[in-house]
Every structure is written in C-alpha cells, then in structure tokens.
VOBA-1610 file (N, C-alpha, C; in pm, whole numbers, padded with zeros to 5 digits, always signed):
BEGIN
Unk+09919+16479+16603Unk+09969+16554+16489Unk+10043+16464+16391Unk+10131+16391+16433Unk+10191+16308+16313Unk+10134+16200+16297Unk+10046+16178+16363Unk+09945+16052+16276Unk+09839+16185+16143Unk+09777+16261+16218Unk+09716+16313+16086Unk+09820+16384+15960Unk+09977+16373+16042Unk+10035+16402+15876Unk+10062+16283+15847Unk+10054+16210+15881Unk+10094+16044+15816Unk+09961+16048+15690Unk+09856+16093+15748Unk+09733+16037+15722Unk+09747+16136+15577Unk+09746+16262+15571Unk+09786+16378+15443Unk+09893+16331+15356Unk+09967+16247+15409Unk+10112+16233+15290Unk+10022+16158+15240Unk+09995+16023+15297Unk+09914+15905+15232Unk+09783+15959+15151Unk+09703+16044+15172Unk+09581+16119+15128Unk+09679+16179+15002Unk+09733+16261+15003Unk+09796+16349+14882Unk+09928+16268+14816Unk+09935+16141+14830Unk+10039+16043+14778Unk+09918+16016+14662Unk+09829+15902+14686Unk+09735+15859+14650Unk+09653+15924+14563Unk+09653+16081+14576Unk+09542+16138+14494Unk+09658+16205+14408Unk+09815+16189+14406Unk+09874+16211+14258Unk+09926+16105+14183Unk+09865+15957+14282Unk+09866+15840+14140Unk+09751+15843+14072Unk+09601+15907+14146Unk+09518+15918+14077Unk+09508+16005+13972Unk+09558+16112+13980Unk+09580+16199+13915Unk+09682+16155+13767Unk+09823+16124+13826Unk+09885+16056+13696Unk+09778+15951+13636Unk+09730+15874+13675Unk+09656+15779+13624Unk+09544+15832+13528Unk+09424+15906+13489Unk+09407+15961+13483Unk+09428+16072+13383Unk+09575+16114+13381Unk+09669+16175+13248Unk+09678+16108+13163Unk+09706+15967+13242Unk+09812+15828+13141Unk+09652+15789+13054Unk+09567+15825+13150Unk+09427+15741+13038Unk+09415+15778+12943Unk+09399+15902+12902Unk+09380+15887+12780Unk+09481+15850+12616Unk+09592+15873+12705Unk+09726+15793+12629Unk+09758+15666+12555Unk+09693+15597+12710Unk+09700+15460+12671Unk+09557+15463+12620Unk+09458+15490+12671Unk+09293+15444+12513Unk+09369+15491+12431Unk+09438+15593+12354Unk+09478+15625+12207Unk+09547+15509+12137Unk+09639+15460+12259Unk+09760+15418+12218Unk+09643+15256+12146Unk+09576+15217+12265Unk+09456+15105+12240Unk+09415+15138+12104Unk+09328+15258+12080Unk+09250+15267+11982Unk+09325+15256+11856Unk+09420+15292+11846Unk+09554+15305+11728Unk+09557+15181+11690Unk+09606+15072+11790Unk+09630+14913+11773Unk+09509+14882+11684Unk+09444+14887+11735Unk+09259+14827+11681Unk+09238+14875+11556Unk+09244+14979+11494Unk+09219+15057+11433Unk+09332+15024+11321Unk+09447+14998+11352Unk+09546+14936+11284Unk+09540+14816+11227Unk+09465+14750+11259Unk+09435+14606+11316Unk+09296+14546+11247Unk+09216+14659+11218Unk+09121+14670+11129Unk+09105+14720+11011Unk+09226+14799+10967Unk+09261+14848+10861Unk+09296+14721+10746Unk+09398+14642+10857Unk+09502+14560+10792Unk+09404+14423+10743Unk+09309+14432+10806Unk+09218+14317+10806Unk+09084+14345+10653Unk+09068+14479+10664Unk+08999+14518+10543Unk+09070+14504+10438Unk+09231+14585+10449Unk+09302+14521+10329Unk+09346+14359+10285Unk+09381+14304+10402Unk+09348+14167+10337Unk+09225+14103+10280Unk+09112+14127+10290Unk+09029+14082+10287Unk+09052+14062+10094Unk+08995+13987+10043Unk+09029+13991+09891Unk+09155+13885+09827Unk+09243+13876+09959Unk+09369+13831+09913Unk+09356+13676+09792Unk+09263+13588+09871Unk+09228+13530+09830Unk+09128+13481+09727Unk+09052+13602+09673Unk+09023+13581+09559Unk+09097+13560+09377Unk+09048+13426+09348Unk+09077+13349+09249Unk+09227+13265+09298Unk+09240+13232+09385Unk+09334+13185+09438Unk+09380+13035+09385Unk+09468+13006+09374Unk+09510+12884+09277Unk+09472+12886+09167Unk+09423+13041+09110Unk+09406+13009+08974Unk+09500+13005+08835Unk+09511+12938+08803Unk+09654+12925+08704Unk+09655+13037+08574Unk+09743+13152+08625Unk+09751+13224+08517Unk+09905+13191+08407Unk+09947+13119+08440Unk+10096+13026+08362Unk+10102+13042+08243Unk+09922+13070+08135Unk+09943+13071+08010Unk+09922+13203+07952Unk+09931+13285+08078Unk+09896+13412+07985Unk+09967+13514+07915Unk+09943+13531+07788Unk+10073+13557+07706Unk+10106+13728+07712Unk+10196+13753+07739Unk+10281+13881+07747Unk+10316+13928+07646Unk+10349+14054+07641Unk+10434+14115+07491Unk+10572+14198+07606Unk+10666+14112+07601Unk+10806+14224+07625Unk+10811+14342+07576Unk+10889+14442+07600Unk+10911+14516+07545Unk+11028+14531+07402Unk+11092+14397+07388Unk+11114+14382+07262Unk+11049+14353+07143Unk+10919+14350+07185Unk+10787+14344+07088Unk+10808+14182+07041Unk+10839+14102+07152Unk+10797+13905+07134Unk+10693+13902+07237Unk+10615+13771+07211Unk+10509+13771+07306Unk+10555+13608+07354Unk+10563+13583+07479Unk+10616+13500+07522Unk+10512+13452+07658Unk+10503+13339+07700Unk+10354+13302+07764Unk+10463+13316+07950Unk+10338+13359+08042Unk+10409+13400+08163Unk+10496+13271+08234Unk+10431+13117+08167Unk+10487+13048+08281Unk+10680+12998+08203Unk+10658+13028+08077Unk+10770+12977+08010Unk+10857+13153+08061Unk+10864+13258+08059Unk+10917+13377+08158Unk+10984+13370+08227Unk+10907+13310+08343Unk+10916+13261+08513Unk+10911+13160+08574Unk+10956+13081+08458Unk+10959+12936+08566Unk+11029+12896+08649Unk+10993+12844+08719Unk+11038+12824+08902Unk+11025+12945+08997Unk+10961+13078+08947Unk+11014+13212+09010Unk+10882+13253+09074Unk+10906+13302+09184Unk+10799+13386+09198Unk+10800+13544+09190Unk+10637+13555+09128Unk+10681+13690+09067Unk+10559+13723+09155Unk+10632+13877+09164Unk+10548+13986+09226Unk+10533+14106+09095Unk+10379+14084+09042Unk+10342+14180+08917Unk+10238+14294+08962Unk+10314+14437+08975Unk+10257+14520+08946Unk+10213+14565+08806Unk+10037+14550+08820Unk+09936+14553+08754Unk+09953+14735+08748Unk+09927+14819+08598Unk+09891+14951+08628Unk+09842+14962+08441Unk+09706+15045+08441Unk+09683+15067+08333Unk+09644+15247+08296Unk+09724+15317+08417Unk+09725+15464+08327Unk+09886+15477+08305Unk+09895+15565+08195Unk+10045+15578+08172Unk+10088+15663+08202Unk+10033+15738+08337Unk+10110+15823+08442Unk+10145+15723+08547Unk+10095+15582+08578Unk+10154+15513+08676Unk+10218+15407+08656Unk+10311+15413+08575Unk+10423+15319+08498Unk+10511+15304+08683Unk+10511+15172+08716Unk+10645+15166+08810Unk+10782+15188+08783Unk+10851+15307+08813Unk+10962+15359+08760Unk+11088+15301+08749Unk+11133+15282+08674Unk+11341+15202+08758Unk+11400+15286+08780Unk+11457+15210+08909Unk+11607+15344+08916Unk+11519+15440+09051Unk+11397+15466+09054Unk+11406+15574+09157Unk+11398+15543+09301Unk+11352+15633+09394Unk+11351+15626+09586Unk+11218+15572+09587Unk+11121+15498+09522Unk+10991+15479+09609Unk+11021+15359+09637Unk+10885+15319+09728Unk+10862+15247+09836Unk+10887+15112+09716Unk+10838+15125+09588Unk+10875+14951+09518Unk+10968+14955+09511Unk+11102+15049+09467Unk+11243+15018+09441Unk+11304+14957+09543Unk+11253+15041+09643Unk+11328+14960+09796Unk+11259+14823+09788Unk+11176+14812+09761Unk+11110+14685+09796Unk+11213+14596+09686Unk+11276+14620+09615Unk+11300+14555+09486Unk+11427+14524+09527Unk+11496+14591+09583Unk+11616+14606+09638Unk+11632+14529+09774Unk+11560+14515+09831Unk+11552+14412+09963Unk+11535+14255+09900Unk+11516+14239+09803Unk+11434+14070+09762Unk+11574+14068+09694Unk+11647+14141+09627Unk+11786+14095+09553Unk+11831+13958+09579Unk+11835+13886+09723Unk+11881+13824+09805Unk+11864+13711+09765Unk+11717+13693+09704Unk+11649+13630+09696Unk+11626+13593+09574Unk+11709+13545+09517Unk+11688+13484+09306Unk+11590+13440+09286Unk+11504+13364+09368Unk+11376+13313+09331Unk+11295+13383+09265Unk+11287+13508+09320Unk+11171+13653+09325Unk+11198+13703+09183Unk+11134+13762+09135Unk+11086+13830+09039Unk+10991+13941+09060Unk+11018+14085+08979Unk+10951+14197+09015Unk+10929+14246+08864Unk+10815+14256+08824Unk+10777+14253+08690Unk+10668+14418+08670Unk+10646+14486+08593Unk+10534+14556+08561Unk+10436+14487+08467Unk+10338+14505+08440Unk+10251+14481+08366Unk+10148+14579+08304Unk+10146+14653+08179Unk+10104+14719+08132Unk+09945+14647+08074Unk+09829+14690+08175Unk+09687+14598+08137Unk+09591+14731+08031Unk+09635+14853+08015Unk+09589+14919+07939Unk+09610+14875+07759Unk+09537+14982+07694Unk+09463+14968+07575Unk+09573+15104+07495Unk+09670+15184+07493Unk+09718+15297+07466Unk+09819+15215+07363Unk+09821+15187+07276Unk+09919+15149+07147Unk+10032+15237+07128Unk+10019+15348+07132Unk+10100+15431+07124Unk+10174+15461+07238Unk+10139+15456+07334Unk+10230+15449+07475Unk+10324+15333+07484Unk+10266+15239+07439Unk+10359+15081+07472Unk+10491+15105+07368Unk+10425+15121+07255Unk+10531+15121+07125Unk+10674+15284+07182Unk+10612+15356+07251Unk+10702+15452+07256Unk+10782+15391+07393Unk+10720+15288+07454Unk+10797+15289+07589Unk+10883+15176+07513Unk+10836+15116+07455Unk+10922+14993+07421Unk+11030+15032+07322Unk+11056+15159+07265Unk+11159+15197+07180Unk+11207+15277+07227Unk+11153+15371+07383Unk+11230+15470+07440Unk+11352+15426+07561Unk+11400+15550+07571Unk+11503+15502+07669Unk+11438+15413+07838Unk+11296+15415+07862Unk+11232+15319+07971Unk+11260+15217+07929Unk+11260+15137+07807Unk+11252+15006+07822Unk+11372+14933+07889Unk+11264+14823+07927Unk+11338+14745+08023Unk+11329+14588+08029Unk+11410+14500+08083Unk+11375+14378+08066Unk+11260+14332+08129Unk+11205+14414+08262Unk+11131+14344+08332Unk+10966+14446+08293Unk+10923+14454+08232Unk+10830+14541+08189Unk+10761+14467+08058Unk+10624+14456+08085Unk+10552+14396+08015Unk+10439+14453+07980Unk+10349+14391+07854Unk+10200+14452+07826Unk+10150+14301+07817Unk+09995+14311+07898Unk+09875+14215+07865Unk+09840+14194+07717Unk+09836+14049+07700Unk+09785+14051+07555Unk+09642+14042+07561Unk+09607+14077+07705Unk+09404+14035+07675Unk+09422+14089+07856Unk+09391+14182+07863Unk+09359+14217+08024Unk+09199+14220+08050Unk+09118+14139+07948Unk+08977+14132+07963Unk+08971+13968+08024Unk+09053+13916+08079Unk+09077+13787+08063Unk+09035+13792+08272Unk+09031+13692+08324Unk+09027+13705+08461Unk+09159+13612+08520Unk+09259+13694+08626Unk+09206+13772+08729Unk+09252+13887+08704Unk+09277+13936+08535Unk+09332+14053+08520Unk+09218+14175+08476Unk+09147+14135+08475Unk+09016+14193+08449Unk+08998+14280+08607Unk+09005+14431+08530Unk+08949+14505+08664Unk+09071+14545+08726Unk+09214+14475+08745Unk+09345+14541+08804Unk+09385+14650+08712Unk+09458+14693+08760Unk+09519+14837+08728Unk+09454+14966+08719Unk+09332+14992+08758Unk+09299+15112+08743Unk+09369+15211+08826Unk+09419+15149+08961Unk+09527+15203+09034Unk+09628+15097+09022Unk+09794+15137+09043Unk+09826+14997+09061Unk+09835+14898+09162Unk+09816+14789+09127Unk+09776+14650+09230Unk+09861+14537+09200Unk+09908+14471+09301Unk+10003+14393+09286Unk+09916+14264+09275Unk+09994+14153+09156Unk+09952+14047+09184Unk+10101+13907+09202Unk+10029+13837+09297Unk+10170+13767+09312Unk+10116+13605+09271Unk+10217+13534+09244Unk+10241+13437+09142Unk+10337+13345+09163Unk+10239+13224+09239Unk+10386+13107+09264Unk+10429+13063+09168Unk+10551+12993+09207Unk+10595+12901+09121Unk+10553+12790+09009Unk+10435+12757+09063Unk+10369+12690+08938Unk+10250+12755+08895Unk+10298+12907+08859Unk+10221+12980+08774Unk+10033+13005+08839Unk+10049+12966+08972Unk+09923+13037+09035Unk+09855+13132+09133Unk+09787+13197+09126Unk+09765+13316+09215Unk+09819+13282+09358Unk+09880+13338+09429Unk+09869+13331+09558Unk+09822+13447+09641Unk+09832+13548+09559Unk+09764+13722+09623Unk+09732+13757+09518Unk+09590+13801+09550Unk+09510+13853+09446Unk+09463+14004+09498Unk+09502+14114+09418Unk+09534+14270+09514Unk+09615+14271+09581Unk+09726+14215+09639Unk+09848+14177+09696Unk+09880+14313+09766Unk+09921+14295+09859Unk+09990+14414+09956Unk+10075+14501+09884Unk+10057+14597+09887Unk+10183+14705+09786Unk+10313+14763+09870Unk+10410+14782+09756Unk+10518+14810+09853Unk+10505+14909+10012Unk+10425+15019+09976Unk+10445+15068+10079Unk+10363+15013+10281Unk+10344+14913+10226Unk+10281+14839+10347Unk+10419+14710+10379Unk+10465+14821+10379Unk+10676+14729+10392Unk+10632+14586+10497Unk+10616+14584+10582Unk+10637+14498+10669Unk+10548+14335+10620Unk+10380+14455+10604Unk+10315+14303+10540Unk+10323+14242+10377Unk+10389+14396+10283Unk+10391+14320+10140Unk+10547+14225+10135Unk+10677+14289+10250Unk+10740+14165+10181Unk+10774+14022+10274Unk+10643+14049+10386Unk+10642+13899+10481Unk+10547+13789+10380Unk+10454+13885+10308Unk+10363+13806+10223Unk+10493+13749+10045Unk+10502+13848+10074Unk+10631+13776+09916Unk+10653+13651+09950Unk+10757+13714+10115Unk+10881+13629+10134Unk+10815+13491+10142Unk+10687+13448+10204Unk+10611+13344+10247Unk+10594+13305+10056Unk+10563+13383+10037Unk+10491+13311+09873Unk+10610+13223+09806Unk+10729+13268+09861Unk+10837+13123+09780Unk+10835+13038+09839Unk+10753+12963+09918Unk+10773+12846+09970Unk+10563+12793+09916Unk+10509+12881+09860Unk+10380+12884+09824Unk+10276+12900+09905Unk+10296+12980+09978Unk+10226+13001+10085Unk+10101+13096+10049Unk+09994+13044+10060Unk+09830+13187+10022Unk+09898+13287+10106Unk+09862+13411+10032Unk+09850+13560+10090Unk+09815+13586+10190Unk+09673+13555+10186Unk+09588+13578+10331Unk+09646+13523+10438Unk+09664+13375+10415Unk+09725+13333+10531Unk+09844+13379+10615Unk+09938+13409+10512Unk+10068+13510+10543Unk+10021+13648+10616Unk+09918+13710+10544Unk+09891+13852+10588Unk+09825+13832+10723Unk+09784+13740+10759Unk+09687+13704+10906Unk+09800+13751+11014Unk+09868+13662+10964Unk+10012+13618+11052Unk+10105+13733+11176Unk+10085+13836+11019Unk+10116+13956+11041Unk+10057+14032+11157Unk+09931+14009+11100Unk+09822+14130+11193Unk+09806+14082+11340Unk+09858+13888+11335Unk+09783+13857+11467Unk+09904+13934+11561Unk+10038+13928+11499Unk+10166+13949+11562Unk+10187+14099+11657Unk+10084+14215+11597Unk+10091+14338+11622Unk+10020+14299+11788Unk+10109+14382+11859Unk+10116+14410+12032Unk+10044+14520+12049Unk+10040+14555+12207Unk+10012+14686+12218Unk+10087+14799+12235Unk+10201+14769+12170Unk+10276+14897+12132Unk+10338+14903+11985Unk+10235+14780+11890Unk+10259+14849+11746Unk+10363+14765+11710Unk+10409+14668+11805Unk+10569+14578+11781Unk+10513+14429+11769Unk+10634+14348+11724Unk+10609+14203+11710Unk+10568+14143+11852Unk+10506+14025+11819Unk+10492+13944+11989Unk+10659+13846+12008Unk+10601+13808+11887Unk+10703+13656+11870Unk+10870+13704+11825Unk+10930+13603+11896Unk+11088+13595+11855Unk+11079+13547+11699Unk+11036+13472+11667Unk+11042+13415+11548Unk+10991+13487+11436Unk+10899+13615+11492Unk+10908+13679+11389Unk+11018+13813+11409Unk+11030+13870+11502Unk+11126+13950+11540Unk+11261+13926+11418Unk+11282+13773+11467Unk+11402+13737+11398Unk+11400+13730+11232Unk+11285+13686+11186Unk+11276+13728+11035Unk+11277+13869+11000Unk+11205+13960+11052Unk+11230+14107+11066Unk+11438+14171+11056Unk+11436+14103+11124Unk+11626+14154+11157Unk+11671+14077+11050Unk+11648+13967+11014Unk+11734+13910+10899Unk+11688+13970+10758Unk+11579+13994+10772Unk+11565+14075+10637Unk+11557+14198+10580Unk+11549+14261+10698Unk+11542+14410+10678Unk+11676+14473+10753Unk+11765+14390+10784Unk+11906+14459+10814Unk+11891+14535+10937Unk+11805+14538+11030Unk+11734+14628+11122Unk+11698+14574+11258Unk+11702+14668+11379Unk+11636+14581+11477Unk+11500+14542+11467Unk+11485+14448+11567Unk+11334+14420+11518Unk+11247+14564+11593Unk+11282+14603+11663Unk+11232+14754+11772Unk+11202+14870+11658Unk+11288+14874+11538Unk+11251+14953+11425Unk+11116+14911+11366Unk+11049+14765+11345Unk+10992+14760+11289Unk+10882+14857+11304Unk+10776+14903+11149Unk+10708+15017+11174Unk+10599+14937+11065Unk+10495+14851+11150Unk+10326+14788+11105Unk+10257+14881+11050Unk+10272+14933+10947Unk+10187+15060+10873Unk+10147+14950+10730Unk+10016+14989+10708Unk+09909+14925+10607Unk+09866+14992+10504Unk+09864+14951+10387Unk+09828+15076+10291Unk+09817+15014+10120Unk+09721+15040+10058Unk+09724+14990+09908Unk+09771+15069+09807Unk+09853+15174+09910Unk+09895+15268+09782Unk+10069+15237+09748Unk+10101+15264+09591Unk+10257+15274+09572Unk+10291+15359+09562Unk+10221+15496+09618Unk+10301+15596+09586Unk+10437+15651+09708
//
C-alpha cells in the first residue's frame, strides 16, 4: 500500500508540472512571439536610416520665422540638430504642449549640443506668413527654401525626423520619432559624437531580451542616466508616428 501511494503522489506530482507547464506554454510562445515581432518591427523601421547618409545638407537655406533666410550650417554650427520635417499645416510640431516631442525636447535640455528644430517643407504662403506674425512664432521653427531639393524631397507628408551632425550631414534619414522614446533618443544621443543612425538603432534592437528589457549593464546604465529612471522601467516600443 504505501509503495503504490508513493507511486500516486509521484504520478499526480508530475502530471501537475505537466499540467502547469502546459498553461505556462502558451504564455511564454506569446511572450516569444511579442519579442520577435518587436524585433521585426524595429528592424523594418530602421531600415532606410541610412539612406543619403553623409550627405551634406549644411547649405540649405532656411527662412526663420523672422522672414531672414539664413543657410542651415551657419544656424547650427557645431550642433546637432534633430529636424522635424512636416508639410500639412495641421501637423505643425507644437511648443509648450504633453506630446511625446516635447518630452523628447525636454530630456536633451542637458545636452547644449542638441538642437530641436521644425521645418516647414510645404508650399502654403499664407500659412507661413500667418505663423510667422502670429502668436506660434518661434525661434526654432523654420520653412524650406526648395523642399524639391534631396533628401528633402518626399519628407513631410507625415512628419519625419531628420537628424544632422555636426558638420552639417545626414546621419538619420526618416529618423526615429519621438514616440519610439527609447530608440529615437539612444539614436540622437549617439548622433553627437557622429554616430550613423542605423548603426545606433541596431544597437538597440540587438539589446532587447526575452522579457522586452536591456541585456547589457552598459546600456542599462545609459538608460538610468538619461531618463532619470530605473533601467527595469525601460519600455522598447517602436513607432514612426509623433502623435
């Protein structure tokens, strides 16, 4: 008798790890498929980063909104700028409000190098002239004097960030938008030392675990120093939208 209940605990021990096991499966495939899927997202959105890359846009001339036209590299020199591209005039990047660029704008403070610019690549004369005499205007807000020109040709139909080393050349071309927090400002932060996009954005994606978190201390630790946060907060979400 107590060998065959030995034999039932062990029999009905065994068949409720199988059982939990089993539960946990399809948890963990989700939890799998999520990673991957994350992971392939982030990889479609980079893809592009590097087009026209080192190409020197330094001379391309701007109109402020004080109505001077002043050429981008005499602007920003030494700076790197992060230019949201937008050419409808419902998607003006706002000042002053809660979205995902203000915060973004507000985290780089730190950082004098940086520059956060709009760029108006539309054709509306009458929109520019009213923004540039209305209470929007702003120092950091600009219009294309030729958005038929390349690599501005084709940005802004939604807005798209383009980023811009220090010696006035592409380094992200479609650039990560604010709300892809983790990879648009690891890709900034990398671009002041001139670092390509892509390469930065790789970095990112190789780093994601299987629970959605960093691998590395070293990035952990850039995470906490720049985002004021544990690195356990961090939240790898991918996305080309600013809204």
């Amino acid at each position: 008798m107590f060998v065959y209940t030995g034999n039932l605990i062990k029999t009905t021990t065994h068949m409720k790890k199988t059982i939990l096991i089993l539960l946990l499966l399809p948890a963990m495939m989700l939890q799998q498929s999520c990673i991957v899927m994350v992971k392939s997202l982030a990889r479609n959105i980079v893809k592009g980063y590097d087009d026209y890359a080192d190409k020197s846009v330094s001379g391309a001339m701007l109109l402020g909104t004080d109505n001077k036209p002043v050429r981008l590299k005499d602007a920003f020199m030494g700076k790197t700028v992060y230019a949201v591209v937008y050419k409808s005039t419902l998607n003006n990047p706002s000042a002053g409000d809660s979205t995902a660029y203000e915060q973004m704008k507000a985290r780089f403070k730190a950082y004098p190098d940086v520059r956060f610019v709009s760029v108006y690549n539309g054709e509306d004369e009458t929109y520019w002239r009213n923004f540039s005499n209305g209470k929007t205007r702003r120092s950091d807000a600009y219009r294309l004097s030729n958005g038929e020109e390349q690599p501005w040709k084709g940005l802004g139909d939604t807005p798209q960030a383009l980023i811009i080393g220090t010696d006035g050349k592409v380094l992200a071309y479609k650039a990560p938008m604010p709300n892809s927090k983790v990879l648009a400002d690891y890709v900034l932060f990398q671009a002041r030392a001139g670092r390509n996009g892509t390469e930065s954005a790789r970095d990112v994606i190789k780093e994601i675990n299987e629970g959605g978190k960093f691998k590395s201390d070293h990035m952990k630790a850039w995470y906490t120093s720049h985002f004021k946060l544990p690195a356990e907060q961090a939240s790898l979400s991918f996305s080309n939208s600013n809204e």
